[in-house]
N, C-alpha and C positions, 0 to 999 in steps of 0.2 A: 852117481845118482842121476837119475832121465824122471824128466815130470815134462806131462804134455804143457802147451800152452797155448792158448788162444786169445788174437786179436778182435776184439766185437765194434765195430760199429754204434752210439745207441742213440736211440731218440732220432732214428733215419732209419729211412726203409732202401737206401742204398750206400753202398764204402763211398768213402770219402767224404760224407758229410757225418754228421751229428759229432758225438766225442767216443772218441777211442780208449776200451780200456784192455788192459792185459787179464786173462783170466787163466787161475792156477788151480782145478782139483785135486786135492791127494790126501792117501791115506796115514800116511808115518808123518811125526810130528815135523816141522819146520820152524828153526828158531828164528828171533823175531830179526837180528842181524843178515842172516840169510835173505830172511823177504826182503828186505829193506834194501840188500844188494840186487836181488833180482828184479826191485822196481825201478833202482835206478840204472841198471842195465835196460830195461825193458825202454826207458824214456818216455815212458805215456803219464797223461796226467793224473793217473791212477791206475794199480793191480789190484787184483782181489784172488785174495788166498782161502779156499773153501776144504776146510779138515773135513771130511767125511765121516772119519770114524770118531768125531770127536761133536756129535750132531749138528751137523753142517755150520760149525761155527766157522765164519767168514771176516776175514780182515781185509784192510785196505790201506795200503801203502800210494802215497804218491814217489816222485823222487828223491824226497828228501826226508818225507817224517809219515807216521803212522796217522789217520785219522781216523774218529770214531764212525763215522756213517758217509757213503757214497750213495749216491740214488742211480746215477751211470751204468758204476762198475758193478751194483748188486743185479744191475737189469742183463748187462751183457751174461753175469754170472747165470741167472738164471734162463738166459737163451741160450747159453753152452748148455744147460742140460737139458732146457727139451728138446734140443734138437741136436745132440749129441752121444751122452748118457745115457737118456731114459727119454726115446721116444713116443711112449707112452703115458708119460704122467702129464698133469694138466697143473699142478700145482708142487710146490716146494718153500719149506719154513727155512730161513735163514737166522743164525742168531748172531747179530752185531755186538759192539760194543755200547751201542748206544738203546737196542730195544733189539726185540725178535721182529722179521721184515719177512712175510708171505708175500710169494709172486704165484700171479696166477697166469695160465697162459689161455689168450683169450682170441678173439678172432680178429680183433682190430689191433692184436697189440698183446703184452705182456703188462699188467697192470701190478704193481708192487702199491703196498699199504705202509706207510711213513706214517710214523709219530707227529701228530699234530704241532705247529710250532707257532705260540701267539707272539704276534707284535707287542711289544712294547715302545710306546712314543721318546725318542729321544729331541729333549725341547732345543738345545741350541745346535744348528746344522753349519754352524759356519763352516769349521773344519772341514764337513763334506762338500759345500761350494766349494770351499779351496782346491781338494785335494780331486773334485772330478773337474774343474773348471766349469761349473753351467750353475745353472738356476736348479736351487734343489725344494722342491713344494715342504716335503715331510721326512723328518727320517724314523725310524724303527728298529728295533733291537729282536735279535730272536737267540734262537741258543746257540749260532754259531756264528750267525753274520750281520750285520745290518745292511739295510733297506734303505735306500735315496730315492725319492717317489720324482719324476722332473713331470717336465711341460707335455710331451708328447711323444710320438715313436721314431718323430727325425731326432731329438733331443737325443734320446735313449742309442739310436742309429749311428749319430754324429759324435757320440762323447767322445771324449781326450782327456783320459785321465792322468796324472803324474802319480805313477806308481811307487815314487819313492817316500809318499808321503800316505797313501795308502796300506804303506808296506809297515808302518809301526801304529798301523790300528791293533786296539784290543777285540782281534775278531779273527774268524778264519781267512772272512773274506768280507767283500762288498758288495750288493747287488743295486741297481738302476733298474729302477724301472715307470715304466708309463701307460697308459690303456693304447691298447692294440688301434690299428686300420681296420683291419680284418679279424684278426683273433681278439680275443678281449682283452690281454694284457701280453707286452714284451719286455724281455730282459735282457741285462747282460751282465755278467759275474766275472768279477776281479779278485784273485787271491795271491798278489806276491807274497803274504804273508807263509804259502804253503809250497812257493818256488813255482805258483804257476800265474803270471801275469791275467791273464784272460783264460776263463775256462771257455769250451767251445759248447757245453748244455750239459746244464746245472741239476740232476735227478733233485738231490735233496736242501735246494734252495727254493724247490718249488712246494715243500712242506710250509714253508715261512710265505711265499709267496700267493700260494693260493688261499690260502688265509687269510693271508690282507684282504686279497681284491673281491674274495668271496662277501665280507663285509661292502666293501665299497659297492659289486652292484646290485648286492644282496638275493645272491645266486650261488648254488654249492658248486654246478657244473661247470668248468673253464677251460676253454683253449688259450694256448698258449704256444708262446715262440721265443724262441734266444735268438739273440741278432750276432752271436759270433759270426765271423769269417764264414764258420763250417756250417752254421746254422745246429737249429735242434727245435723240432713239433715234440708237445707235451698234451697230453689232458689231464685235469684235476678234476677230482670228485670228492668235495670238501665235507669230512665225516664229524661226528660229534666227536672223536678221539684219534682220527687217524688221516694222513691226507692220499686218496688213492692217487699213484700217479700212473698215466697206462704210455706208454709208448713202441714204436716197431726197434729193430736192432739186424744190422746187417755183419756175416763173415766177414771179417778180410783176410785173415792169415791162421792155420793151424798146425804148431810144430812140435820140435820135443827140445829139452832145454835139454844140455849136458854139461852135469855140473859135478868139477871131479875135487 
């Protein structure tokens, strides 16, 4: 069996920054041990596997387990195909496990529409002082992660978290975050729980995210920034039921797998 594969760049408009995901279209089914082996082959912090004939139903594998929704891997997904596939379309429906996920392709960016995701106030933060080391203001629950609100963007910048105590939360992952310098809000996302310490930018943390701070400054439009290593520019466009997120996505590698 040969399935093309491509390495995406997202949330950067050049390789080497934003987060890298692996992206797989094809047509004959693929079982779900297979993907699982080709993500942890691949070693990125997410694949995403796009059945064509099956209407574009899209999964997403990290290294080690399957998860319901990627905001990254669905954005690279959808830059492999306008600028690969179908140089011609402007849009494409994806169906996740978690919701159907439209990406449209726009001139500032490729904007994908995520399910809305409300905060819920989590009252005692201890355990998240402990487990990021810093002063944590608020924490929050959404449907996959929670939310540690700190002091500010050196805060957020500076953290040192001990992952081995974040790593037996009831959650995908963990996000930090604090109101921008420059952008309105920064973050940064921790998931040993999914075999990836630090994500390098977060698509669909920014459905939780941009909700929050659309309340705090009581504005639906938000720039945004991940302060990983690799960095990651996001915008939010916080809807009655969905949260748009737009960002650019750069090639870095397109091959073929051969898999016997």
């Amino acid at each position: 069996m040969e399935l093309e594969v491509y390495f995406v760049d997202s949330f950067t408009s050049k390789v080497f920054g934003g987060n890298p995901a692996g992206v797989i279209f094809h047509e004959q089914d693929l079982d779900h041990d297979l993907m699982q082996n080709i993500a942890a082959e691949n070693n990125l912090s997410e694949t995403a596997f796009v059945h064509t004939s099956n209407n574009n139903r899209i999964k997403f594998f990290t290294p080690e387990l399957e998860v319901d929704l990627c905001g990254h891997a669905t954005l690279a997904s959808a830059f492999t195909y306008f600028n690969f596939l179908n140089t011609s379309a402007d849009e494409i429906v994806f169906q996740a496990n978690r919701s159907q996920i439209k990406a449209v392709n726009a001139n500032n960016g490729i904007t994908l529409s995520l399910p809305k995701d409300e905060p819920i106030k989590v009252d005692d933060v201890s355990a998240f002082a402990e487990a990021l080391n810093a002063k944590v203001l608020e924490v929050y629950r959404g449907i996959d992660d929670f939310v540690a609100v700190l002091e500010d963007e050196e805060a957020v910048k500076n953290n040192n978290p001990d992952f081995s105590l974040i790593k037996h939360m009831d959650s995908r992952g963990l996000i930090v975050t604090a109101k921008g310098n420059v952008v309105d809000f920064v973050s940064r996302w921790y998931g040993p729980q999914t075999g990836i310490n630090e994500d390098p930018a977060t698509g669909s943390a920014h459905a939780l995210l941009g909700t929050y701070w659309a309340g705090i400054f009581n504005k639906d439009d938000l720039t945004a920034k991940q302060l990983s290593k690799r960095g990651g520019l996001l915008h939010c466009s916080v809807k009655e039921q969905k949260v748009d997120i737009t960002g650019q996505a750069a090639l870095y590698l397109r091959g073929t797998l051969h898999i016997t």
